[in-house]
C-alpha positions in Angstrom: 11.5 -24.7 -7.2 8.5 -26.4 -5.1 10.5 -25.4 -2.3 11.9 -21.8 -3.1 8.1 -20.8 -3.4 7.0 -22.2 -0.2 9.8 -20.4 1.6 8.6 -17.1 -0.6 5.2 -17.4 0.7 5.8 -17.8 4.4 7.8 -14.5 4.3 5.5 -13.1 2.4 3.1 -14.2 5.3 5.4 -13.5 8.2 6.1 -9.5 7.0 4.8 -7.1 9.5 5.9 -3.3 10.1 5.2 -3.8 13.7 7.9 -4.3 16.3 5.9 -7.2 18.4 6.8 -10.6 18.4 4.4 -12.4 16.3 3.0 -16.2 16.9 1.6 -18.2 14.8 0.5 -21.7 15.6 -0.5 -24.7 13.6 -4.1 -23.9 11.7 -3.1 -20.7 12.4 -1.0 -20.7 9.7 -2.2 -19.7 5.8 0.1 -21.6 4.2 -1.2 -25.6 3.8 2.5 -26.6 4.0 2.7 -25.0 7.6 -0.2 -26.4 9.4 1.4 -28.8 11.4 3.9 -26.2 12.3 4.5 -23.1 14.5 5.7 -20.0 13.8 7.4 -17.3 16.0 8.6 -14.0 14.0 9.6 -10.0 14.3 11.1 -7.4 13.0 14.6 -5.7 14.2 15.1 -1.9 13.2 17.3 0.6 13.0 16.0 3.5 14.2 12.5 3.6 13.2 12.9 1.7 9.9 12.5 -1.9 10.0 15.4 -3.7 8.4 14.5 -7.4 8.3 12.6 -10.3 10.2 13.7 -12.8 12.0 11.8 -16.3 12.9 11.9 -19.8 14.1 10.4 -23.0 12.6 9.5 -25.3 14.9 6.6 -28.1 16.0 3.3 -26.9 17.7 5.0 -29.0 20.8 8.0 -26.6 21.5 8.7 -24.4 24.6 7.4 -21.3 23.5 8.9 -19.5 26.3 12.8 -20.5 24.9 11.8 -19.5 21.6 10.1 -16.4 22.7 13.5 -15.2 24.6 15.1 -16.4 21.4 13.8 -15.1 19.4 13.9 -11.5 21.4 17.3 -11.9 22.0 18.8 -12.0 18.2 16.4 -9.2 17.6 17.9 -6.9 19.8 21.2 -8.1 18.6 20.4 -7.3 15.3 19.2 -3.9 16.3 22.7 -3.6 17.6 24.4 -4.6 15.1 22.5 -3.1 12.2 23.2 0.6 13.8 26.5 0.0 14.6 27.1 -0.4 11.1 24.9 2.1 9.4 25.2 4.6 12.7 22.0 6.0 14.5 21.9 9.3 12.7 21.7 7.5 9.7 18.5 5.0 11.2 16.9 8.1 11.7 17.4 8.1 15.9 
């Protein structure tokens, strides 16, 4: 249960309705549990709703240019994805 609320609260923390990557590293972080961790999160739309976020978990330490292309990368897959299933008239494009 411990374990279902952390996870709860560090989407809760990650949500934006912006479509920018978004960093957060060690101290940076509100959650106690994620201090010694890093952060890297967006949002992928369809259209102009946003549909989910994605994010990696990682060490402080990590090659933030990797996860950065990443992380980029599935979100424009998603994108893809997410319209070709719904169709772009229906994400409002």
């Amino acid at each position: 249960m411990v374990e279902k609320d952390l996870i709860n609260r560090v989407l809760r923390d990650i949500y934006s309705e912006k479509d920018e990557i978004v960093i957060k590293i060690g101290h940076e972080n509100d959650i106690e549990e994620m201090k010694e961790c890093s952060l890297v999160t967006t949002t992928y739309t369809a259209g102009n709703v946003v549909i989910g976020t994605i994010g990696i978990i990682g060490p402080t330490r990590m090659e933030y240019s990797k996860v950065l292309a990443a992380v980029n990368f599935m979100k424009n897959k998603m994108k893809e994805h997410v319209e070709k299933l719904i169709g772009k008239d229906l994400a409002g494009t």
